[in-house]
C-alpha positions, 0 to 999 in steps of 0.5 A: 500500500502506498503512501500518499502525497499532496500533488497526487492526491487529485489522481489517488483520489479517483483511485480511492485512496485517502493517502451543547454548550451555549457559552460562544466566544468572541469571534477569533479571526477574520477571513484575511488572517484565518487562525491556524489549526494544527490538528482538529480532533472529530468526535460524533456526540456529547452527553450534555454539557462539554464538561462536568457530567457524564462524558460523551467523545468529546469531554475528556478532550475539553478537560483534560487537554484541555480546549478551554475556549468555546467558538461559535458554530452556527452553521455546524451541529454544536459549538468548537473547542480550541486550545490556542496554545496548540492550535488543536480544535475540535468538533462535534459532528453530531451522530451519522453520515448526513450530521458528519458530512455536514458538519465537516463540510461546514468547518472546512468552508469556514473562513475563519480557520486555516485547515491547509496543513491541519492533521484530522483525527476521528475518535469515537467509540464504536462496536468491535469484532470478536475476531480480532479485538476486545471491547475497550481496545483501539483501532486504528483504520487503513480502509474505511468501508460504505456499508451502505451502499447496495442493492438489497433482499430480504433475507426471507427471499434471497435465493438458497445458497445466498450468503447475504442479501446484500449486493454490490451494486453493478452485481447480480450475485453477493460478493461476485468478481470482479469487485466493483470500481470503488468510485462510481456514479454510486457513490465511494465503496472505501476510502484508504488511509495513509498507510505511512500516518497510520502505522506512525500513529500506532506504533506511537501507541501501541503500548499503551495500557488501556483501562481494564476492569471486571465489568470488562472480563466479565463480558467477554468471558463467553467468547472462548471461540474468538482469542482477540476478544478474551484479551485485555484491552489493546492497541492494534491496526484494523478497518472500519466499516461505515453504516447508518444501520447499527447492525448486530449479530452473527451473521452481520458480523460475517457479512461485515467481515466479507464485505471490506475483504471485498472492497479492500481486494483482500488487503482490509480486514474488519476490527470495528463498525461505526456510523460516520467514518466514510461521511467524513472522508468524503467530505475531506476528500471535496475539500481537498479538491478546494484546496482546504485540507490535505487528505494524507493527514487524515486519521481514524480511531475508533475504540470498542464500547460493544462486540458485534455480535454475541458469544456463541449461544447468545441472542442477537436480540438479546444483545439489541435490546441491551443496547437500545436500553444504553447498556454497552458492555465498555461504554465508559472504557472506551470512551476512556480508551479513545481519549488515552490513544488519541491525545498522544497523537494530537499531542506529539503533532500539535507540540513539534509543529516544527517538525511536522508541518512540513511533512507528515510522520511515518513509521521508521521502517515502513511495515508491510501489511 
């Protein structure tokens, strides 16, 4: 997988690859001397206030980091913070595919901001396959997979033999050769990453240690088919899959899995789904094509608050109604974990400016993958 570059990015882009608070403070800029943004930190919802409650994605970053400062954003779905120390702003998207590609666009357009060299980084919460990570740990995505984009069957009238329903659009049979090209007049199937960034990214990461606790061990206790989910929590690389569906269960979790293998050629591999991930490429990518940002800056965190499906012999319905009712196995670690990765990241950017806003990091030796 190559790493991708400003100057081509017009053409990797046609190839797919990507290489409420009330309180508004004053207007920080105008658009002649737009205020320079070295890392914008994308969560998808808050729990209330910004602070002093329950936290939702974007909580410990105004705390801890901290962003002090509230910037009015009309336009968008909830106000931005900002640490004018380091430059690093974040915002709120709001929840799904339509909120997160508005709101990006919003901020992307906004000439309040110089986003030209800005970093991007998702960090959110999300759900995780069993198969290859535990609730409370945290991936990092080279592949951001649509899952919605398709022709549909229900599954009581799919043919015998069908895996699925679900069917590549352009395709009359569930996952039929040859993939499909990725950037169609359908839409982008999946967006890749900089490999370079991502892999920089985890291995800045990747031993750190990530809360554990016996609510934890006790639910993932029953998946003795699938080692990854026993494990504590960790740091790994794996890819996303984007749906507006909260699907769950087992036979959604294969479908899922199937599913990035094929738009990925086979280099991708499933580690969790998530709602907003492609939105935000695709919105990246547009205004990359205006000249606003810079796609091969662009990164994708998400940390497991749920499995997928439930452990052999469980309910999926079970699990749905769990989850409907706001009972997710990690919710409070991984919104810890997503903060504990994340920070580190925006951190080491944001603090070495001189070192990185030239060039984006990359591993010291590339990895294959």
């Amino acid at each position: 997988m190559h790493r991708l570059c400003k100057p081509c990015f017009a053409s990797a882009w046609l190839a797919v690859s990507l290489c409420c608070a009330k309180e508004a403070w004053a207007q920080p800029t105008t658009a002649a001397t737009p205020l320079e943004v070295r890392v914008v930190v994308v969560t998808t919802f808050e729990v209330g206030a910004d602070s002093g409650d329950g936290a939702g994605e974007l909580q410990n970053w105004v705390e801890r980091y901290p962003l002090a400062e509230t910037i009015a954003f009309p336009q968008g779905f909830h106000p931005l913070r900002y640490d004018p120390k380091d430059h690093v702003l974040a915002i709120v998207t709001g929840v799904g595919k339509a909120h997160a590609a508005a709101s990006i666009m919003a901020l992307g357009m906004d000439p309040r901001f110089d986003l030209t060299r800005s970093y991007w980084i998702l960090a959110g919460i999300g759900g995780i396959d069993p198969a290859i990570g535990s609730i409370g740990s945290a991936a990092w995505a080279n592949h951001v997979v649509d899952g919605d984009l398709a022709y549909e069957i229900d599954a009581r009238d799919m043919p015998r033999g069908w895996s699925t329903g679900i069917v590549a659009y352009d395709r009359a049979l569930p996952f039929e050769p040859p993939t499909p090209p990725a950037v169609s007049s359908n839409g982008v199937q999946v967006f890749t990453l900089n490999a370079a960034l991502t892999r920089w990214a985890y291995e800045l990461t990747a031993g750190l240690h990530l809360p554990d606790d016996a609510k934890l061990r006790a639910a993932r206790a029953g998946y003795a088919d699938a080692p990854a989910a026993r494990r504590a929590p960790f740091v790994l690389i794996g890819d996303t899959l984007t749906a507006d569906r909260f699907w769950i269960g087992a036979s959604m979790t294969r479908w899922a899995e199937q599913w990035v293998s094929y738009w990925t050629q086979g280099t991708g591999r499933l580690a969790t789904s998530a709602e907003e991930d492609v939105s935000y490429l695709q919105a990246l990518a547009m205004l990359a094509q205006a000249g606003k940002v810079d796609t091969a800056r662009a990164l994708d965190l998400r940390t497991a608050s749920d499995f997928s499906r439930p452990p052999r012999g469980g309910s999926a319905a079970a699990l749905l109604k769990s989850e409907a009712r706001g009972e997710y196995a990690g919710y409070d670690e991984a919104i810890e974990a997503a903060y504990l990765v994340g920070s580190p990241v925006v951190r080491e950017l944001a603090e070495h400016w001189d070192r990185y806003s030239g060039t984006a990091p990359a591993p010291a030796v590339p990895a294959s993958r």
